[in-house]
PDB file of N, CA, C and O in Angstrom:
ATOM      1  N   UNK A   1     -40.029 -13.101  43.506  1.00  0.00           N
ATOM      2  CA  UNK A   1     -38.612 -13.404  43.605  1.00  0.00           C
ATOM      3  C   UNK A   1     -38.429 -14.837  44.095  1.00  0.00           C
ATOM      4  O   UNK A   1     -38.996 -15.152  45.141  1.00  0.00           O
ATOM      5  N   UNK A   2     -37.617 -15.829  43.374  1.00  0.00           N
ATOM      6  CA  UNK A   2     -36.955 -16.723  43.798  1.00  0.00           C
ATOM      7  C   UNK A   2     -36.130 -16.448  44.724  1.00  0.00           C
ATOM      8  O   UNK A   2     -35.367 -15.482  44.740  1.00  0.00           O
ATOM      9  N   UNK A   3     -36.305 -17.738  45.979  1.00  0.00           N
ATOM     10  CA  UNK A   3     -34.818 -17.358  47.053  1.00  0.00           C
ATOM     11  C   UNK A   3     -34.391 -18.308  46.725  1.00  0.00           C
ATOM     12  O   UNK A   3     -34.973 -18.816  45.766  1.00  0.00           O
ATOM     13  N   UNK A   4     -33.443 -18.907  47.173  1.00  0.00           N
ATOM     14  CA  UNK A   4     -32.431 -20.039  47.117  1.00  0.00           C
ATOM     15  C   UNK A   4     -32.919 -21.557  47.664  1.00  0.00           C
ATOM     16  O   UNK A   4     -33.790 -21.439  48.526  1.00  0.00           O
ATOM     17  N   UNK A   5     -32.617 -22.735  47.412  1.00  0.00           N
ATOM     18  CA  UNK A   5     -33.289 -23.330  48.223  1.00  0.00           C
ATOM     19  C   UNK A   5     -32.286 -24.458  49.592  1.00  0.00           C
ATOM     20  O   UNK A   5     -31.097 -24.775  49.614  1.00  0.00           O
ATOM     21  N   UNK A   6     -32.978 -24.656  50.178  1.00  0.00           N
ATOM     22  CA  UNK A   6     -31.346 -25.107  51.238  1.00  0.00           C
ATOM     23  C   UNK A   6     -31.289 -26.743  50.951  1.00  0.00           C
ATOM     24  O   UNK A   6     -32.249 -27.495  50.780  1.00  0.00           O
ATOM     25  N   UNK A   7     -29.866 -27.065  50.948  1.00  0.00           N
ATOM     26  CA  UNK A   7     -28.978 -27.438  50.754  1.00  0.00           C
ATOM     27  C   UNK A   7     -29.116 -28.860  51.998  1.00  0.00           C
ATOM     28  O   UNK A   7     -29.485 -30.010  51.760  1.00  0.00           O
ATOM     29  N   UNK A   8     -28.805 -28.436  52.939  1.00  0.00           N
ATOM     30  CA  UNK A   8     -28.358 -28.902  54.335  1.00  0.00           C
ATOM     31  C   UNK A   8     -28.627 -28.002  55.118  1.00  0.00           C
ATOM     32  O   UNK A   8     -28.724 -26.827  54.761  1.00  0.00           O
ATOM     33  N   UNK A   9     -28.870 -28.604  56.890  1.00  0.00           N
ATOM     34  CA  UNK A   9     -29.286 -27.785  57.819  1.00  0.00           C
ATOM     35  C   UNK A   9     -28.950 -28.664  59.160  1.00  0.00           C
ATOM     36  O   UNK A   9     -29.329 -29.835  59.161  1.00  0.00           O
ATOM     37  N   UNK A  10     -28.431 -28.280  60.012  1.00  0.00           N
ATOM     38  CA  UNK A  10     -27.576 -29.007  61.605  1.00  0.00           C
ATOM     39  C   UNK A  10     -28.473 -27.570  62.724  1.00  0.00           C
ATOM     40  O   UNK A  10     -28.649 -26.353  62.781  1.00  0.00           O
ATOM     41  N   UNK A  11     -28.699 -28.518  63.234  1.00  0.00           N
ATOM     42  CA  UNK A  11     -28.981 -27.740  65.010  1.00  0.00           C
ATOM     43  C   UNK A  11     -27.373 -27.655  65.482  1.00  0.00           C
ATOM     44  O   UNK A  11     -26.355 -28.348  65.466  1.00  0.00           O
ATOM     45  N   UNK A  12     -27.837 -26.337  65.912  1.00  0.00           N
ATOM     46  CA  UNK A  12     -25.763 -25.553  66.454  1.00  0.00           C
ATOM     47  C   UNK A  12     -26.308 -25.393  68.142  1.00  0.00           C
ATOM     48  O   UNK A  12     -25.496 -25.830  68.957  1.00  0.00           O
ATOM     49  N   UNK A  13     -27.416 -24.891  68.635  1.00  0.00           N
ATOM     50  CA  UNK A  13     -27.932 -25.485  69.676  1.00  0.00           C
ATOM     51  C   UNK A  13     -29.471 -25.484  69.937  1.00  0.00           C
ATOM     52  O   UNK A  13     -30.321 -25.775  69.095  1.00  0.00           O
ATOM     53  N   UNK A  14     -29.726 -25.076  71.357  1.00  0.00           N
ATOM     54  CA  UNK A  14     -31.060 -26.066  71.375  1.00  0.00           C
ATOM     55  C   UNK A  14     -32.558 -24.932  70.530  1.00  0.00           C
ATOM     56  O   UNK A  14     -33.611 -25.507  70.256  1.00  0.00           O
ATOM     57  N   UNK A  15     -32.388 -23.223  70.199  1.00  0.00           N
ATOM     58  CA  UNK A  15     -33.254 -23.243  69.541  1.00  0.00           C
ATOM     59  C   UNK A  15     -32.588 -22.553  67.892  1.00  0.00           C
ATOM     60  O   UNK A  15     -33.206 -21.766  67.175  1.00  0.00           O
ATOM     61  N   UNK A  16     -31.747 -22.897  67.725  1.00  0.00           N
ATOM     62  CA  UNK A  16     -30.648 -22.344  66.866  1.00  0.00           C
ATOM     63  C   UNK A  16     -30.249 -23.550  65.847  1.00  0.00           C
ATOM     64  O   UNK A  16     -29.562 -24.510  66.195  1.00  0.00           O
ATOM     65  N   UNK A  17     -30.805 -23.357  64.473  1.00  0.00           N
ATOM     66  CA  UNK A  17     -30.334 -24.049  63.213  1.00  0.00           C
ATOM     67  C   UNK A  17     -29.245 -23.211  62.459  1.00  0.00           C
ATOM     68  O   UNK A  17     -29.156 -21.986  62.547  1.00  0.00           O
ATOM     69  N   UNK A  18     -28.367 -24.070  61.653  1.00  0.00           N
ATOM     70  CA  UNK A  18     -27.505 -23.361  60.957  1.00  0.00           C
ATOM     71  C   UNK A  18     -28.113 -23.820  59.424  1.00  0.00           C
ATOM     72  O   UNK A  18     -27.913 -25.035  59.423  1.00  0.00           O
ATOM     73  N   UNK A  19     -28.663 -23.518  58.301  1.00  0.00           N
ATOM     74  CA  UNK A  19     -29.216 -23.555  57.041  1.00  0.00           C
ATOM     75  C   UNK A  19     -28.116 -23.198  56.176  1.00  0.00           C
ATOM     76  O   UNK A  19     -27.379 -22.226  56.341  1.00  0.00           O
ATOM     77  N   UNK A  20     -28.042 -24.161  55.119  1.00  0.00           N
ATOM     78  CA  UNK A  20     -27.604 -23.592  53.937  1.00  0.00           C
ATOM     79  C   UNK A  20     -27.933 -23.561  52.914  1.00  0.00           C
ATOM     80  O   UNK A  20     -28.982 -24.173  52.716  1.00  0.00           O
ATOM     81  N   UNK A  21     -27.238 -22.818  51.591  1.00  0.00           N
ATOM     82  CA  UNK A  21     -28.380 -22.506  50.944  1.00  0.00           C
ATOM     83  C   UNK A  21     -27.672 -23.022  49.219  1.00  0.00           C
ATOM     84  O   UNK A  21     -26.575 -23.358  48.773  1.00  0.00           O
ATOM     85  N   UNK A  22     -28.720 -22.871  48.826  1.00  0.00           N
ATOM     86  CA  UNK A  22     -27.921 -23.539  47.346  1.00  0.00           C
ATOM     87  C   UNK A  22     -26.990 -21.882  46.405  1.00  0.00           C
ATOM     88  O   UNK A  22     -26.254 -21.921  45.420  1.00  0.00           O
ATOM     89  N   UNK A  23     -27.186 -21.339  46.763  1.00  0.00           N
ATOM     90  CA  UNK A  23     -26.018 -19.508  46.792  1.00  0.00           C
ATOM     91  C   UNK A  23     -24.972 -19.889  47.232  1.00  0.00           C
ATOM     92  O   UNK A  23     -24.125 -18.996  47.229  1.00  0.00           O
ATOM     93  N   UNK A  24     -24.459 -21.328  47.821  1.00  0.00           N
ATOM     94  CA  UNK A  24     -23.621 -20.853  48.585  1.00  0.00           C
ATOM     95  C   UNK A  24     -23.430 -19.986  50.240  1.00  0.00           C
ATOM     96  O   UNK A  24     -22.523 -19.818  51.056  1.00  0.00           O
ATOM     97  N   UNK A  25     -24.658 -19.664  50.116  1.00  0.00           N
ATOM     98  CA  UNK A  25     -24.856 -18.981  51.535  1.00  0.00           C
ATOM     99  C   UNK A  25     -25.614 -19.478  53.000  1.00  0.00           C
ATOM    100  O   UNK A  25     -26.556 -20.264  53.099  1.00  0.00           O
ATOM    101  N   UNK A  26     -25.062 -18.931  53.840  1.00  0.00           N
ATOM    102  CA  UNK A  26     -25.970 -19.812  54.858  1.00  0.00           C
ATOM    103  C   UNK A  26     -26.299 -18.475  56.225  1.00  0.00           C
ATOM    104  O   UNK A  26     -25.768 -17.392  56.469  1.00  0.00           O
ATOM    105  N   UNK A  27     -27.417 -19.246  56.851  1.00  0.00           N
ATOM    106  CA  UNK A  27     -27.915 -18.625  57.805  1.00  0.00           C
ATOM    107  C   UNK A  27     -28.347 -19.221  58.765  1.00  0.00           C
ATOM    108  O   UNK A  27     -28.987 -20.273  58.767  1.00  0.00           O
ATOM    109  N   UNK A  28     -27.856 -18.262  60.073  1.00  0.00           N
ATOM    110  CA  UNK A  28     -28.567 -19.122  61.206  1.00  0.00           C
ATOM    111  C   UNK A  28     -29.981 -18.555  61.864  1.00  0.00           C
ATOM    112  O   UNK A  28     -30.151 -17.413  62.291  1.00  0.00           O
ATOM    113  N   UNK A  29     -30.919 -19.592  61.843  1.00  0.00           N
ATOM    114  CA  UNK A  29     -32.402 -19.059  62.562  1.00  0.00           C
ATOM    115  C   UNK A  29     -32.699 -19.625  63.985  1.00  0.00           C
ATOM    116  O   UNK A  29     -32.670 -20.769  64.438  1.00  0.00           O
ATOM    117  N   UNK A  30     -32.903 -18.792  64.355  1.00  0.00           N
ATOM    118  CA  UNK A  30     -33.230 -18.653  65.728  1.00  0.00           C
ATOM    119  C   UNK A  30     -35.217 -19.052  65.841  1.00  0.00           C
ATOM    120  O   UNK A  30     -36.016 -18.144  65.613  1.00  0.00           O
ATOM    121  N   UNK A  31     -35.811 -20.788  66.290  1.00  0.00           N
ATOM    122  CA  UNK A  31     -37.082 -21.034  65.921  1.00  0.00           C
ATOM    123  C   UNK A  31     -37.602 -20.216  67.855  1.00  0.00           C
ATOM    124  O   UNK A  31     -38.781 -20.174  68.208  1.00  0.00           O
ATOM    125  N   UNK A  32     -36.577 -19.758  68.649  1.00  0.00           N
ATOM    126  CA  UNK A  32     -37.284 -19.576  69.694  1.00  0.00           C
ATOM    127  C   UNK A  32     -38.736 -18.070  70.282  1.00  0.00           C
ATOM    128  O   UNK A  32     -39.215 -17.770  71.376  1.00  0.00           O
ATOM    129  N   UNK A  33     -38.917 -17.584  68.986  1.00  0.00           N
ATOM    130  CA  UNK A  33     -39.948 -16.376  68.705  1.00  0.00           C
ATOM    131  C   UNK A  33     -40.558 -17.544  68.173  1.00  0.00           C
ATOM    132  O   UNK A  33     -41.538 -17.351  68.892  1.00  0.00           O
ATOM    133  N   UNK A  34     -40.809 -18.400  67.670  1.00  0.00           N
ATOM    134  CA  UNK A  34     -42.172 -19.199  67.050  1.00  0.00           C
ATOM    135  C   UNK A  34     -42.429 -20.174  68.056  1.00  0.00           C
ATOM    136  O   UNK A  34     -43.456 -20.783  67.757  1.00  0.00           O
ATOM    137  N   UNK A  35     -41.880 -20.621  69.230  1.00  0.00           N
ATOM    138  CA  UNK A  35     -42.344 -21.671  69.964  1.00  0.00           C
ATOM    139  C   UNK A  35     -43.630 -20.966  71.269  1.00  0.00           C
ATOM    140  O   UNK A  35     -43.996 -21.600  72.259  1.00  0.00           O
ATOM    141  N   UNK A  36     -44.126 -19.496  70.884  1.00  0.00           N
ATOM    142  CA  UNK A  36     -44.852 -18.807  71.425  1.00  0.00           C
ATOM    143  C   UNK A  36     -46.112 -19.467  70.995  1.00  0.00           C
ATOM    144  O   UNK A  36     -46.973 -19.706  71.842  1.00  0.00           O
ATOM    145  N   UNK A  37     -46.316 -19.826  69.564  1.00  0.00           N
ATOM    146  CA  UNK A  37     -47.121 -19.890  69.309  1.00  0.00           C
ATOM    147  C   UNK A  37     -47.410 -21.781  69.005  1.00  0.00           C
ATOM    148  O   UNK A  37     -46.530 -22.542  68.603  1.00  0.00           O
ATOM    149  N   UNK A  38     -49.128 -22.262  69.389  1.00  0.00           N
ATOM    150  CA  UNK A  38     -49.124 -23.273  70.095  1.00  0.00           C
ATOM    151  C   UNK A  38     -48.830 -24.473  68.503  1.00  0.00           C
ATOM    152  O   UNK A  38     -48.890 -25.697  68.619  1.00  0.00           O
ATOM    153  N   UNK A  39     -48.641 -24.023  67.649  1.00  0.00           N
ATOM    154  CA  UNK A  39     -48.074 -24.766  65.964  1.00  0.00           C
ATOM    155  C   UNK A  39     -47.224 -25.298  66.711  1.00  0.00           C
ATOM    156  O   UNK A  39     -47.233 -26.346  67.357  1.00  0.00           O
ATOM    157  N   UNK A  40     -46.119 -24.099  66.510  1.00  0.00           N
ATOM    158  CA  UNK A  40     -44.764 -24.850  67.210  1.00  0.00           C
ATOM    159  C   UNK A  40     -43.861 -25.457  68.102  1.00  0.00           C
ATOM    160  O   UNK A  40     -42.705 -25.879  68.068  1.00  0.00           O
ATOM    161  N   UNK A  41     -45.144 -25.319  69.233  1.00  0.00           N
ATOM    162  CA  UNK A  41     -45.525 -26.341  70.400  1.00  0.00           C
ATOM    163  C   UNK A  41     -44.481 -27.170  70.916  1.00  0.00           C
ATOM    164  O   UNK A  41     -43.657 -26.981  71.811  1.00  0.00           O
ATOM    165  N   UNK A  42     -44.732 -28.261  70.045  1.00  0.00           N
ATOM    166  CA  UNK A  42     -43.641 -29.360  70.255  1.00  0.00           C
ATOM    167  C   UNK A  42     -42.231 -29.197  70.049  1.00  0.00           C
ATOM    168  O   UNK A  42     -41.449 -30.035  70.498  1.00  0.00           O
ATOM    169  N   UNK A  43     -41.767 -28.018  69.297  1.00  0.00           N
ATOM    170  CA  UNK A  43     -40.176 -28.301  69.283  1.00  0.00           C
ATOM    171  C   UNK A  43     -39.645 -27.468  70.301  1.00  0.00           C
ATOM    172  O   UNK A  43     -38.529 -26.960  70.191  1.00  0.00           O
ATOM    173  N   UNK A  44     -40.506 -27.268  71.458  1.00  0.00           N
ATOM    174  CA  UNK A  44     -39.522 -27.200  72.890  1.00  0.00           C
ATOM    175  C   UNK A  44     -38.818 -28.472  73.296  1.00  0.00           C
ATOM    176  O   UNK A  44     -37.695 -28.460  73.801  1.00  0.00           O
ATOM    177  N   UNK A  45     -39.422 -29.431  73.091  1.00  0.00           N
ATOM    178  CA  UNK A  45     -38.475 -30.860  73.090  1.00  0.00           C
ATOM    179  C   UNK A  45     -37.262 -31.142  71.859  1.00  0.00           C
ATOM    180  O   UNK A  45     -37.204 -31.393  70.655  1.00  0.00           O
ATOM    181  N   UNK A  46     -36.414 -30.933  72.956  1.00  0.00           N
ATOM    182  CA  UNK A  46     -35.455 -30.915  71.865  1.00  0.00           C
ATOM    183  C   UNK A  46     -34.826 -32.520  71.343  1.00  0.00           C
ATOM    184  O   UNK A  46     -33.672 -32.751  70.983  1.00  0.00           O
ATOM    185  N   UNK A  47     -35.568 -33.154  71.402  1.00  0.00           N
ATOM    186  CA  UNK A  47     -35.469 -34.507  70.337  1.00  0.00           C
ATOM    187  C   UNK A  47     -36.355 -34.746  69.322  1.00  0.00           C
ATOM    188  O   UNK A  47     -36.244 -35.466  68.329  1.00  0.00           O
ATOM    189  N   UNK A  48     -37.348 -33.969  69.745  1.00  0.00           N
ATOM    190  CA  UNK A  48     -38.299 -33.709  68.207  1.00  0.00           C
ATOM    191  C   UNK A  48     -37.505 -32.341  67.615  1.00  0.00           C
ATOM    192  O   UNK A  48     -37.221 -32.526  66.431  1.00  0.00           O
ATOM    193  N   UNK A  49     -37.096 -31.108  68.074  1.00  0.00           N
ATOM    194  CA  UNK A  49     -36.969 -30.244  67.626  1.00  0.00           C
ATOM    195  C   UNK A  49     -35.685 -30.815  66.533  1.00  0.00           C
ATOM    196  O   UNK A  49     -35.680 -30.344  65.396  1.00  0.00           O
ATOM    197  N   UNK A  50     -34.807 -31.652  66.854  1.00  0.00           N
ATOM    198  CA  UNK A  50     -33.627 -31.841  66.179  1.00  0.00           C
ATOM    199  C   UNK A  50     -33.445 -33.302  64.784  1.00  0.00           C
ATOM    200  O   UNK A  50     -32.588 -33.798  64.053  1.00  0.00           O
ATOM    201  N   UNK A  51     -34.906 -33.440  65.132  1.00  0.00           N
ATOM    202  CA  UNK A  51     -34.849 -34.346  64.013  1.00  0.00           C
ATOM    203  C   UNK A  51     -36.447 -34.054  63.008  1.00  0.00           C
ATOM    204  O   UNK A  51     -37.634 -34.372  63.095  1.00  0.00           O
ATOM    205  N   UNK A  52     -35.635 -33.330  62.156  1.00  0.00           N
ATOM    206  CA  UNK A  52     -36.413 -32.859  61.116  1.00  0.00           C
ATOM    207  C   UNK A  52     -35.777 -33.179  59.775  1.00  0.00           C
ATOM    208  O   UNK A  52     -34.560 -33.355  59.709  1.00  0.00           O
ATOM    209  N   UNK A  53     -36.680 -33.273  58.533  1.00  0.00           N
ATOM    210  CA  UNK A  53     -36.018 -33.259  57.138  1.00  0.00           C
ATOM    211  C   UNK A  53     -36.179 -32.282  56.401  1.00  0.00           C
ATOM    212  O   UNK A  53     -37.054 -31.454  56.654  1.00  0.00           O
ATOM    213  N   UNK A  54     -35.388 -32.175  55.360  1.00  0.00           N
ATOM    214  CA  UNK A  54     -34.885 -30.766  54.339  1.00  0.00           C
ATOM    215  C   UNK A  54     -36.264 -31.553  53.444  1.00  0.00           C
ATOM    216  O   UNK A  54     -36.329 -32.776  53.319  1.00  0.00           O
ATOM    217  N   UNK A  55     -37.134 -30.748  52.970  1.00  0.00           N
ATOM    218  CA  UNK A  55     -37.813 -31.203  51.664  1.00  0.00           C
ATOM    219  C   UNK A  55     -37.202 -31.381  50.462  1.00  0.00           C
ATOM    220  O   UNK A  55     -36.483 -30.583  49.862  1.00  0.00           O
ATOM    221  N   UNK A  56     -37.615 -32.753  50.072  1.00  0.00           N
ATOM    222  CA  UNK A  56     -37.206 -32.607  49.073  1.00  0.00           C
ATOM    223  C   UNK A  56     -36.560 -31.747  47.811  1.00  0.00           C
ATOM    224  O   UNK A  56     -35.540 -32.049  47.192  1.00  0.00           O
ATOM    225  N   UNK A  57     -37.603 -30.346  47.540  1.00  0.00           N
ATOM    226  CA  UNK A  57     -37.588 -29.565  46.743  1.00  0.00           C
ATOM    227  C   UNK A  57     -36.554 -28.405  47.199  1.00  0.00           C
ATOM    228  O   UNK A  57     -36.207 -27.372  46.627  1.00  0.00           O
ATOM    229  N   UNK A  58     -36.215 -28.937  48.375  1.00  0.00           N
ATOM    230  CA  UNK A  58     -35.182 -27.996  49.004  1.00  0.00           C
ATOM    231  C   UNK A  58     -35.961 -26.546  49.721  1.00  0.00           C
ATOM    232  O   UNK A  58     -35.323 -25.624  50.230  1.00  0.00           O
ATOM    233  N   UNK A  59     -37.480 -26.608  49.618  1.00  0.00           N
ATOM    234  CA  UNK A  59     -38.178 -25.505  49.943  1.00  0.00           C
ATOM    235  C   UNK A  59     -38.234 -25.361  51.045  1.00  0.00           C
ATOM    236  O   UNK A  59     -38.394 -24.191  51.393  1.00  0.00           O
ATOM    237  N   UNK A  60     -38.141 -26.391  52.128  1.00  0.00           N
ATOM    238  CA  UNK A  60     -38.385 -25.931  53.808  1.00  0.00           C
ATOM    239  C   UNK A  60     -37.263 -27.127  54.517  1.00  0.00           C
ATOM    240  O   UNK A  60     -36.501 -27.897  53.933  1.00  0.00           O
ATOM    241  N   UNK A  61     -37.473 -26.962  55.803  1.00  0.00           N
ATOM    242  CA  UNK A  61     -37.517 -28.221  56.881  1.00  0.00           C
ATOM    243  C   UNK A  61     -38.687 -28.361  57.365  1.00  0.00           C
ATOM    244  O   UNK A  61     -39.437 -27.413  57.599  1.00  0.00           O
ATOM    245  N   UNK A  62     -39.068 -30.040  57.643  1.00  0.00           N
ATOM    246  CA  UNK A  62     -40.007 -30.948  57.829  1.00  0.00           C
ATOM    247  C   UNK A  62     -40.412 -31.341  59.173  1.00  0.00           C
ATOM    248  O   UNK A  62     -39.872 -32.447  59.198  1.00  0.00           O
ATOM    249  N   UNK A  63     -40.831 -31.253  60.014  1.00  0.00           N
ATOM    250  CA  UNK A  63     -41.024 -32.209  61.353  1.00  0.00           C
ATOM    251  C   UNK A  63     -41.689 -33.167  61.320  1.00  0.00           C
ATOM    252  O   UNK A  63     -41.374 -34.255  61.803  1.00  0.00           O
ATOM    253  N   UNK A  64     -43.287 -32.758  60.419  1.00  0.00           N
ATOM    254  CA  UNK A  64     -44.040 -33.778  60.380  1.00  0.00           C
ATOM    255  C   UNK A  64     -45.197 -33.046  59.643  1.00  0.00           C
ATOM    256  O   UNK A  64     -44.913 -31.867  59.435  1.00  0.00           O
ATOM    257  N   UNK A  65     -46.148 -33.335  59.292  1.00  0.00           N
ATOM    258  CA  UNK A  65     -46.922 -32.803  58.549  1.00  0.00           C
ATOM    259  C   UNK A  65     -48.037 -31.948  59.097  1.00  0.00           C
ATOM    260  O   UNK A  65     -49.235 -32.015  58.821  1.00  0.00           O
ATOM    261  N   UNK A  66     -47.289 -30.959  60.102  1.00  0.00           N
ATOM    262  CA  UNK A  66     -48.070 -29.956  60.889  1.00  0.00           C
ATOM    263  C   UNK A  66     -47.109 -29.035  60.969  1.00  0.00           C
ATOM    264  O   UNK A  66     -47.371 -27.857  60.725  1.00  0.00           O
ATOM    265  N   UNK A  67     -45.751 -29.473  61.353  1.00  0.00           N
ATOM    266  CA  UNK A  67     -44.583 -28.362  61.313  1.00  0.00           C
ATOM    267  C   UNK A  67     -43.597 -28.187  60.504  1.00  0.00           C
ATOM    268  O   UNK A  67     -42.644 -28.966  60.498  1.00  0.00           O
ATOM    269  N   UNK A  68     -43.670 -27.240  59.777  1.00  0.00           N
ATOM    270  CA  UNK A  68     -42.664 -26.928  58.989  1.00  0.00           C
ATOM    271  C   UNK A  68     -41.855 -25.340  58.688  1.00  0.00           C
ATOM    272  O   UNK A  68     -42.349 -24.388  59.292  1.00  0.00           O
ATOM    273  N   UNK A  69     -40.990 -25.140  58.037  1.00  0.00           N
ATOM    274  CA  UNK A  69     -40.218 -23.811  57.982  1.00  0.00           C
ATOM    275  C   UNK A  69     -39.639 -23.678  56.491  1.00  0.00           C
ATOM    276  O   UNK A  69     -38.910 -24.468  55.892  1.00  0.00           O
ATOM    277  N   UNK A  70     -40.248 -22.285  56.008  1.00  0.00           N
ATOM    278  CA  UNK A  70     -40.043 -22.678  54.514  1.00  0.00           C
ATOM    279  C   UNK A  70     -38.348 -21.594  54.126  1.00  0.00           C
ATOM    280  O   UNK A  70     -37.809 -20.992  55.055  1.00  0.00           O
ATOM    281  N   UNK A  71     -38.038 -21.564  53.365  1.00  0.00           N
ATOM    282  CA  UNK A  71     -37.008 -21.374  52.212  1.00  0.00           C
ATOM    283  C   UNK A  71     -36.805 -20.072  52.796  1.00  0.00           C
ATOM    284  O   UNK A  71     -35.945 -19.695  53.592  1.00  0.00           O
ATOM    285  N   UNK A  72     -37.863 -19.388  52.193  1.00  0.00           N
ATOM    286  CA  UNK A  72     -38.538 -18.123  52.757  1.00  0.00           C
ATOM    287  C   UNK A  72     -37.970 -17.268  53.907  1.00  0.00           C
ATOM    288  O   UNK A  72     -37.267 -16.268  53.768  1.00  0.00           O
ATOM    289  N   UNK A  73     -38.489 -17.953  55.350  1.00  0.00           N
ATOM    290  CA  UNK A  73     -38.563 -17.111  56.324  1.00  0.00           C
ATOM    291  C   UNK A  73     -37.397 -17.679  56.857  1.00  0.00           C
ATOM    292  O   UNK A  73     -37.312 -17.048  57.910  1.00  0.00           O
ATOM    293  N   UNK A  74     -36.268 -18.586  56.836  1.00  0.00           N
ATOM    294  CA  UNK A  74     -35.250 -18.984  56.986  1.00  0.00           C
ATOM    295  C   UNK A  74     -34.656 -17.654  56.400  1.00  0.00           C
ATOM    296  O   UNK A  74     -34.352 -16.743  57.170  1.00  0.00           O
ATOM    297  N   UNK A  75     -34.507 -17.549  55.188  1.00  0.00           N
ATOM    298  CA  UNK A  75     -33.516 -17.229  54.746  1.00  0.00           C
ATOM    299  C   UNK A  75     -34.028 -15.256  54.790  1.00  0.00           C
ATOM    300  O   UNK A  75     -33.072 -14.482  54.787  1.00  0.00           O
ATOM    301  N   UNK A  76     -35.308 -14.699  54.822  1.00  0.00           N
ATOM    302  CA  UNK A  76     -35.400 -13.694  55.274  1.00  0.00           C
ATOM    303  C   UNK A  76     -35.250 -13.136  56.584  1.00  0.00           C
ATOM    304  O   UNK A  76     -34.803 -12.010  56.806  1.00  0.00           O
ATOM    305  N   UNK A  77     -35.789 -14.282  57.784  1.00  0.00           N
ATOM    306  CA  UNK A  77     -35.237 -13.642  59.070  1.00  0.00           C
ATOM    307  C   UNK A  77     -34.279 -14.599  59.825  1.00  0.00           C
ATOM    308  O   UNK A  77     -34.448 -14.738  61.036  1.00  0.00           O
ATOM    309  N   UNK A  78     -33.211 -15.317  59.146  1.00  0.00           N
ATOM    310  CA  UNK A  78     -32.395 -15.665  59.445  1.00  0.00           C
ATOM    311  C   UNK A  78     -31.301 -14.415  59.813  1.00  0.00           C
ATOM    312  O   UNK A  78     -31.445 -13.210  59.606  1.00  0.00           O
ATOM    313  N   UNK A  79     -30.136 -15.148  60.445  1.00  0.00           N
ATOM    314  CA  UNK A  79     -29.129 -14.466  60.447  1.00  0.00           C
ATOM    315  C   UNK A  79     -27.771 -14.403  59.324  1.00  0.00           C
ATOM    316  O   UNK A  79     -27.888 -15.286  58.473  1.00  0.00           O
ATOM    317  N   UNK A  80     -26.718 -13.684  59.177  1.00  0.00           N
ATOM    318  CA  UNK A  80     -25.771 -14.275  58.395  1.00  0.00           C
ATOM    319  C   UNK A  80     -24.435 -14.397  59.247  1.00  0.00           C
ATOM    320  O   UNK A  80     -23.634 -15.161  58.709  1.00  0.00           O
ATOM    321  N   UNK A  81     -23.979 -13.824  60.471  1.00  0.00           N
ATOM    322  CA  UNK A  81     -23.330 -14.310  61.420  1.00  0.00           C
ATOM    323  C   UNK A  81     -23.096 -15.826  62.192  1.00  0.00           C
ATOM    324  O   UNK A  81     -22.334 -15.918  63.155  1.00  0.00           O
TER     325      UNK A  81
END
């Protein structure tokens, strides 16, 4: 299955993105269950955590070429509230 791919994406606060999606739809993910693990390490700082890029292909957000969040698990364990 194809999911959608996002659009645009804003930090709403410090572990909370709001994603949107090319549906038209959007979701908010909560990255604070992944900062357990030592990958996602660094975006307890929230000046790295808040400056990330949409990939190109619209498939994830970017931090740097160790952290990333794909299409995928955004938009499966995101929220829609």
């Amino acid at each position: 299955m194809l999911y959608p791919k996002i659009q645009s994406a804003k930090v709403i606060d410090q572990y909370t993105l709001l994603v949107y999606f090319s549906n038209q739809e959007k979701r908010k993910y909560n990255i604070k269950k992944l900062l357990e693990k030592p990958m996602f390490a660094p975006l307890k700082n929230y000046s790295f955590f808040k400056n990330f890029e949409i990939d190109p292909s619209g498939s994830g957000l970017v931090w740097n070429d160790e952290i990333d969040l794909s299409e995928y698990e955004i938009w499966i364990n995101g929220t829609t509230n």
